[in-house]
C-alpha positions in Angstrom: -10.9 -23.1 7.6 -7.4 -23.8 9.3 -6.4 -26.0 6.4 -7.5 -23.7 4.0 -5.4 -21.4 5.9 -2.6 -23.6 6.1 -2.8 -24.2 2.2 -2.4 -20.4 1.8 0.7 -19.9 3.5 2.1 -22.7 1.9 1.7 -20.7 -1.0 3.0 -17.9 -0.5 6.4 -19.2 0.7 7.9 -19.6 -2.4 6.3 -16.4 -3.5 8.2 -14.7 -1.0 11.6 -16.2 -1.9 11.1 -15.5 -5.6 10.2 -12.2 -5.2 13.4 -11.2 -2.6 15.5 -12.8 -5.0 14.3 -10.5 -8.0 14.4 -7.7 -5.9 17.8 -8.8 -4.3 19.6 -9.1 -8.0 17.4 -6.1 -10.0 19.1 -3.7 -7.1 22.4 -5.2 -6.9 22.8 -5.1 -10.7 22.1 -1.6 -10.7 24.9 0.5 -12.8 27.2 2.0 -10.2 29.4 2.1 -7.1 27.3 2.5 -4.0 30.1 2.5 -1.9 31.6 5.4 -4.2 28.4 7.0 -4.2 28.7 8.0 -0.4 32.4 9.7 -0.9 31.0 11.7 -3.8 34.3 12.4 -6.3 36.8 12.1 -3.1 39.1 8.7 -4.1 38.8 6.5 -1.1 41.7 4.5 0.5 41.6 1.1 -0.4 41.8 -0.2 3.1 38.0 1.7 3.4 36.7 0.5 0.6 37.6 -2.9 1.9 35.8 -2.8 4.8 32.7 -1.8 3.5 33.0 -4.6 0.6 33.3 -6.6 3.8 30.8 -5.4 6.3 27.9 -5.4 3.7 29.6 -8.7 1.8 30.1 -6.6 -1.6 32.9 -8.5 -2.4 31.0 -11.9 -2.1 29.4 -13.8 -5.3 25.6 -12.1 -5.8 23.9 -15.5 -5.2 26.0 -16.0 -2.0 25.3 -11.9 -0.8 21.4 -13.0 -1.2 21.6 -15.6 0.9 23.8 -13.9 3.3 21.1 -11.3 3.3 18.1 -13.7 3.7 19.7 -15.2 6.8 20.1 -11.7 8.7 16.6 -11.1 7.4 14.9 -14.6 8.8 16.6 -13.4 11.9 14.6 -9.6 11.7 18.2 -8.0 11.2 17.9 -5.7 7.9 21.6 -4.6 8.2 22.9 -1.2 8.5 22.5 1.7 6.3 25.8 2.3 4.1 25.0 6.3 3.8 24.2 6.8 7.6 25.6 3.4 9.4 22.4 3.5 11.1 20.5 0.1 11.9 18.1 -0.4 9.3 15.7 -1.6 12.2 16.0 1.7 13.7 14.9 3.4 10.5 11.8 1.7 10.5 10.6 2.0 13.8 10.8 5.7 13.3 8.9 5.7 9.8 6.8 2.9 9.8 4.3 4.1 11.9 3.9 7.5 10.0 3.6 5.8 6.7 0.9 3.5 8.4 -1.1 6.7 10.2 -0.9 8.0 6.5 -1.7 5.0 4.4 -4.6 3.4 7.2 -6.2 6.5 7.4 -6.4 7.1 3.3 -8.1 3.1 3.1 -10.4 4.5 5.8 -11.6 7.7 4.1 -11.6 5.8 1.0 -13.9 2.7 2.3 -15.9 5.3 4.5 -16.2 7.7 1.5 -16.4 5.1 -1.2 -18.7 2.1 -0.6 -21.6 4.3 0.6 -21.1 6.4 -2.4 -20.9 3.4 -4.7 -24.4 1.5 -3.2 -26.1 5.0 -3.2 -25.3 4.8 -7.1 -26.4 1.4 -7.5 -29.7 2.2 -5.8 -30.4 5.4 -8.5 -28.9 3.6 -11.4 -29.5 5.9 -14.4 -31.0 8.7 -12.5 -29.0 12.4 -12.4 -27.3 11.1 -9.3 -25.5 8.4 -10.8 -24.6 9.8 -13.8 -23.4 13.0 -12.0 -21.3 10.9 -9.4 -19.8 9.1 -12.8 -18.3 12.6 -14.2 -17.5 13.3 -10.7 -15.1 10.1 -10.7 -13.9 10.0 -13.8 -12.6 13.8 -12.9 -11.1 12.4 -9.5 -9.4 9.9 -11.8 -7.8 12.3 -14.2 -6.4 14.6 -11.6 -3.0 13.4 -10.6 -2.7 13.6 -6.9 0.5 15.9 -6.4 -2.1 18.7 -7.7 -4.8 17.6 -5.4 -2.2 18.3 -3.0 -0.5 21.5 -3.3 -4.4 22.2 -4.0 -5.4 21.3 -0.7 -2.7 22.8 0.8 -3.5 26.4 -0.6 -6.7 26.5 0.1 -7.7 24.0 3.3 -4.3 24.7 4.8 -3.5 28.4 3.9 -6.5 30.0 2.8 -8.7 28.3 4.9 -6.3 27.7 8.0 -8.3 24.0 8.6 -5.5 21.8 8.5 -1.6 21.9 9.2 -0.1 22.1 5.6 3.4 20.2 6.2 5.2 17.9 9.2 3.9 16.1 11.9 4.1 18.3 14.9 -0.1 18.2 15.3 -0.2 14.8 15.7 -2.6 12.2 14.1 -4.4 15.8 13.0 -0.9 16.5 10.8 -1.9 13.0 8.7 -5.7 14.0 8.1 -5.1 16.4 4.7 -2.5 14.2 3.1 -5.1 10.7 3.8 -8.0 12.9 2.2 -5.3 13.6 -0.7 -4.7 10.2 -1.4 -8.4 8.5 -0.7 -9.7 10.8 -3.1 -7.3 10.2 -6.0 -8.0 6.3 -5.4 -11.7 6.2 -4.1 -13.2 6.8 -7.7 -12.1 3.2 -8.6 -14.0 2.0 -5.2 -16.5 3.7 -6.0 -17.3 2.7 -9.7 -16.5 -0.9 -8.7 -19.2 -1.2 -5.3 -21.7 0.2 -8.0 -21.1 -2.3 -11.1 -20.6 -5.1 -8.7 -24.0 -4.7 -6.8 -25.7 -4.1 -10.6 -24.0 -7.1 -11.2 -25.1 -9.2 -7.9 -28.5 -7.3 -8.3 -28.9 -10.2 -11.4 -27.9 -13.1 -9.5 -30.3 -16.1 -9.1 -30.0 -16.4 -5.4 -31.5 -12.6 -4.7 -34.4 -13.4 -7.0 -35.2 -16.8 -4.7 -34.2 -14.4 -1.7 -37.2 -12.6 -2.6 -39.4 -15.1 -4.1 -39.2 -16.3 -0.3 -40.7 -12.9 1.3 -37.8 -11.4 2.1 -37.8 -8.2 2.2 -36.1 -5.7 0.2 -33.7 -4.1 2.7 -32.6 -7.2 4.1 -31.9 -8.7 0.4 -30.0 -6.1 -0.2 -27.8 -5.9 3.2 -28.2 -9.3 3.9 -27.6 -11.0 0.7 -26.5 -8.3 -1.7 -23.7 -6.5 0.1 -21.7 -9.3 1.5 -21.5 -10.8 -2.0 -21.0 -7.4 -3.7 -18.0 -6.8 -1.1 -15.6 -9.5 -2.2 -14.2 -7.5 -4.8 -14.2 -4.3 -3.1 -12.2 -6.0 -0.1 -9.6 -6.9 -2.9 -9.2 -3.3 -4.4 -9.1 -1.7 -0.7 -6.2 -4.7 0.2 -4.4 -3.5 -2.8 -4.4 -0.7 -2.3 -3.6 -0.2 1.5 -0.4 -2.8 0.0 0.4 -0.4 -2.8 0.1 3.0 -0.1 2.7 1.3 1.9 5.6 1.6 -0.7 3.5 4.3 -2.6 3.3 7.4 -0.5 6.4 8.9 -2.0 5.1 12.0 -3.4 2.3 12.8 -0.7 5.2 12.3 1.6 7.6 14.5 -0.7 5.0 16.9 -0.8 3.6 17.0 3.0 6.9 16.6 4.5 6.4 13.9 6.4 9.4 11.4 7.3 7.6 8.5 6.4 9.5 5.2 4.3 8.2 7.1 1.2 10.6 9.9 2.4 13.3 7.1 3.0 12.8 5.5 -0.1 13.8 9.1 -1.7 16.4 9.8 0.3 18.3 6.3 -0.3 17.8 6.4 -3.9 19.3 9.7 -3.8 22.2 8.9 -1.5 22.6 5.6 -3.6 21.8 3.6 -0.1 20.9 0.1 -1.6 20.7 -1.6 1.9 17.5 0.7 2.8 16.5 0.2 -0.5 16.5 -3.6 -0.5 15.3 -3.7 3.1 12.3 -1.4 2.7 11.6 -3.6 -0.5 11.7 -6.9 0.8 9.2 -5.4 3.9 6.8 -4.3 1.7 6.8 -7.5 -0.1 5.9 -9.3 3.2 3.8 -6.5 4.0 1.6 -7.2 1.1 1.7 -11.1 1.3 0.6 -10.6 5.3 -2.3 -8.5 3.7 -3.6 -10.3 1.0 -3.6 -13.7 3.1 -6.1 -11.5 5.3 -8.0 -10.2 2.7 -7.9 -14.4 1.4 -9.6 -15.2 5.5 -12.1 -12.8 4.8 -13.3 -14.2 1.1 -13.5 -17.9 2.9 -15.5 -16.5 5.9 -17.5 -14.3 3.4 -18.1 -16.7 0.8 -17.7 -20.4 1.9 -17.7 -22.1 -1.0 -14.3 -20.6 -1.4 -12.4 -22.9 1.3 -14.3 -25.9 0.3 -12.7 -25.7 -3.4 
């Protein structure tokens, strides 16, 4: 297991680097002045303009800025902000944690909500159930989720006074509407996959001998069944806690909550490429940090996988 682990990280080294580096010249190369950007039309003196070309190493060669960059960023130092001269670090600290509440809580709702939903429709294959559950999901698919939103904020919110409708001054209650928002615009896929992947499983030759041996049903089906059926669902639910990181920008938007959803607006709108190169590169580690957990739990649910 520790070598497989081992392995794995190797890998993902050079992923990392690659991935920076595309991110690093795709922003740079952007059309546009960002140092202009924060003066609006005002001319600035050329003595200011040189000490922001120097402070954020603009007037370095782009390969030389990256590496410049990845330095301070091996070191945990993401640079300043050019629109607000803020620490970068500091930024995070205050909106990392509400884009976590937000995105942890939608993976819950949507694992919680989901997998039960999806065995329930495996176990009455073809029956009203699952064929009403399938239109159900297919509908939760279509619906784009700014209109689930504003939706649930008119009715559970206003109508309904059940939850707070915008901000974060109620707490971890604030982050409950917005998480049921975005687990039920992404459970449908959960859902559909936990039922065709226990249908699928269901054929497998090892749950016939599992019952050929007196097994009995329940325990074929926990036992044997679920953990096997759960390997793909553990991808999709990885994904898409990855994805929720970087990908909360509208519920955000829409919920008002300051989250790096709301940063990531707010820097592409002030023209802030330091936030957004450093909120970039995070969530690229973020998602290599998750999927090399989500890669531990396939070797410790299926073993064959660390002995390849």
């Amino acid at each position: 297991m520790f070598r497989y682990f081992i392995r794995r990280v190797l890998q993902l080294i050079p992923v990392f680097f690659i991935t920076t580096l595309l991110i690093f010249l795709v922003i740079r190369l952007i059309p546009g002045d960002p140092v202009q950007a924060q003066f609006g039309e005002r001319r600035i003196p050329d003595t200011l303009r040189a000490n922001y070309e120097e402070r954020y190493h603009l007037n370095e060669p782009i390969f030389k800025q990256y590496f410049l960059y990845m330095g301070d960023v091996l070191r945990f130092d993401l640079g300043d902000s050019i629109a607000t001269q803020r620490p970068i670090n500091d930024i995070f600290r205050e909106a990392l944690p509400r884009t976590l509440r937000l995105a942890g809580l939608s993976v819950l709702f949507q694992a919680v909500l989901a997998i039960p939903l999806g065995v329930m429709m495996a176990r009455k294959k073809d029956t009203w159930f699952d064929n009403g559950f399938l239109v159900v999901t297919l509908i939760m698919l279509s619906v784009p989720p700014f209109v689930l939103g504003l939706l649930a904020q008119v009715y559970l919110g206003v109508k309904w006074d059940i939850f707070p409708v915008q901000g974060i001054n109620d707490g971890l209650w604030s982050y409950v509407l917005p998480s049921l928002v975005i687990a039920t615009s992404i459970m449908a896929v959960t859902a559909r996959l936990m039922r065709a992947t226990l249908l699928d499983v269901g054929r497998e030759d090892f749950l016939r001998t599992a019952r050929a041996k007196g097994l009995g049903e329940r325990r074929v089906f926990a036992v044997h069944g679920m953990r096997n059926a759960m390997i793909p669902v553990l991808t999709v639910l990885a994904i898409d806690l990855g994805a929720l990181l970087g990908g909360t920008i509208v519920t955000e938007s829409v919920f008002n909550i300051p989250g790096i959803g709301f940063q990531i607006t707010r820097a592409v709108i002030q023209r802030d490429n330091t936030i957004i190169t450093g909120i970039s590169i995070f969530l690229v580690m973020a998602y290599l940090v998750i999927n090399l957990i989500v890669d531990m739990l396939y070797a410790w649910l299926d073993p064959r996988i660390r002995y390849e």
